[in-house]
C-alpha positions in Angstrom: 10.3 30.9 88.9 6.9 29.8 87.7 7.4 32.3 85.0 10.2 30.8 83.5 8.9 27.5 84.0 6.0 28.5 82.4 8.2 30.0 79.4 9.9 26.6 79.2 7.4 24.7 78.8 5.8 26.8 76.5 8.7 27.0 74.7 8.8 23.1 74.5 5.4 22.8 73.4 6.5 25.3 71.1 9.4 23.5 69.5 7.4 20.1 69.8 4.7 21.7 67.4 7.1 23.1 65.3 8.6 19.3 65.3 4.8 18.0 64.7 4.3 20.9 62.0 7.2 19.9 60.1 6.5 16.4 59.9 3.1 16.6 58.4 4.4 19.4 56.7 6.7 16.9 54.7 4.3 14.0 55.2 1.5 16.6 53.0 4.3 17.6 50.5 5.2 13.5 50.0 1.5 13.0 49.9 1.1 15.7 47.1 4.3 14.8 45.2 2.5 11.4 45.5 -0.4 12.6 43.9 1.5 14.6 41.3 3.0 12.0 40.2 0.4 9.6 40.3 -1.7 12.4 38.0 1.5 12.5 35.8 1.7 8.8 35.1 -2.2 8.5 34.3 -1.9 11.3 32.0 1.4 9.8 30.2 -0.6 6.5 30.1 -4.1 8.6 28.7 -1.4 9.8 26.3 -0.2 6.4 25.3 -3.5 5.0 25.2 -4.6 7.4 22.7 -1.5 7.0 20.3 -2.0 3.1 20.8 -5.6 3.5 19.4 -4.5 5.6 16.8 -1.9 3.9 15.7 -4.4 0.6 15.7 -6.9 2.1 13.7 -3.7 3.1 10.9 -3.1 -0.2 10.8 -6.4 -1.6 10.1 -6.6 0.9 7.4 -3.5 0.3 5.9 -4.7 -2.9 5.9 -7.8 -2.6 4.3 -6.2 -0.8 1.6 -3.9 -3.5 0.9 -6.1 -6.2 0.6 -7.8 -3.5 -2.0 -4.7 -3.0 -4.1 -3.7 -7.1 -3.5 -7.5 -8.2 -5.0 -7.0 -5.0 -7.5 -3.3 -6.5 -8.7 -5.0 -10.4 -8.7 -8.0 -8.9 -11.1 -5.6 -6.7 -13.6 -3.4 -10.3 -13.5 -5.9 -12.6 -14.4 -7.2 -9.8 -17.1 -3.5 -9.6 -18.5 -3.2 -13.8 -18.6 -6.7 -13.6 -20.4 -5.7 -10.9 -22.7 -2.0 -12.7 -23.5 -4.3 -16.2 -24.0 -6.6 -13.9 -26.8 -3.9 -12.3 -28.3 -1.8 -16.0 -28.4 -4.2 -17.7 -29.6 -5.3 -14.2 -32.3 -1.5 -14.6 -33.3 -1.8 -18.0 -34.1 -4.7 -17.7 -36.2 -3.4 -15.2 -38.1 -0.3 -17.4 -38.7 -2.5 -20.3 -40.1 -4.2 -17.3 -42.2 -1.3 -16.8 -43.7 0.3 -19.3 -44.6 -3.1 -20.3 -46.6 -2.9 -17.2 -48.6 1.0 -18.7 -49.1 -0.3 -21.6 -50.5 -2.6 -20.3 -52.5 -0.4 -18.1 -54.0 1.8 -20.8 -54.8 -0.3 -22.8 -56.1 -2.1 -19.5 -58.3 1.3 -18.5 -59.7 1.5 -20.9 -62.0 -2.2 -20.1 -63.3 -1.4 -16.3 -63.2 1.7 -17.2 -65.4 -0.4 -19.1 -68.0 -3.0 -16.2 -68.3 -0.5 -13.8 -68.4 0.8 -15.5 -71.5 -2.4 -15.9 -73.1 -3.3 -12.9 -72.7 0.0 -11.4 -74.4 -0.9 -13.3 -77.0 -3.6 -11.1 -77.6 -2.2 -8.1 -76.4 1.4 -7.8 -76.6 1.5 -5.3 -74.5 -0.3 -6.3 -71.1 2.0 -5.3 -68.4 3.5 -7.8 -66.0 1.7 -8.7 -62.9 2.9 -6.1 -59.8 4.8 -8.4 -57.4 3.6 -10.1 -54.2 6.1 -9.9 -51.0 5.4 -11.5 -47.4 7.0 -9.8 -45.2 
């Protein structure tokens, strides 16, 4: 009888290790899921991290470039306003120009008319003056 005794209790110790095995068995496999995970998530945020400063640093460039191409666009403007001003007030000039050479055409044709005469007088033949347009 000791024998079997013996092999019970042996094969209670047995089955209470196996019990004790299992558990920290599944405690070590939570543990390393855990762990897994945990290495997962710091990764994924790593990840993230590096995208954010990327995406940052675009941003500041893009940026940059725009405040470029905006002081670019405000020079080329205030060149264009100067250039229209010049060529307003060149237009203008070259109005008053000629509408002096009008007048003083007008004011010549009747002399041109009177030499023209005189001149036939002495030569009959002395062509007719070639005629002035404005256009």
């Amino acid at each position: 009888m000791p024998t079997v005794l013996g092999a019970v209790i042996a094969a209670l110790i047995a089955a209470g290790a196996t019990v004790v095995v299992k558990r920290m068995s599944r405690r070590l496999d939570e543990a390393t899921t855990s762990k897994t995970v945990a290495e997962s998530r710091k990764a994924e945020a790593e990840t993230v991290s590096v995208e954010v400063a990327t995406a940052r640093s675009l941003i500041a460039e893009i940026k940059s470039m725009m405040a470029d191409q905006r002081a670019e666009f405000i020079e080329r403007d205030t060149r264009r306003e100067e250039q229209m001003k010049e060529l307003s007030s060149q237009v203008g000039e070259n109005r008053e120009q000629l509408r002096a050479v009008r007048t003083a055409f007008a004011s010549h044709a009747m002399w041109d008319n009177d030499a023209v005469a005189a001149l036939r007088q002495h030569l009959p033949s002395f062509p007719d003056p070639p005629p002035v347009h404005f256009d």
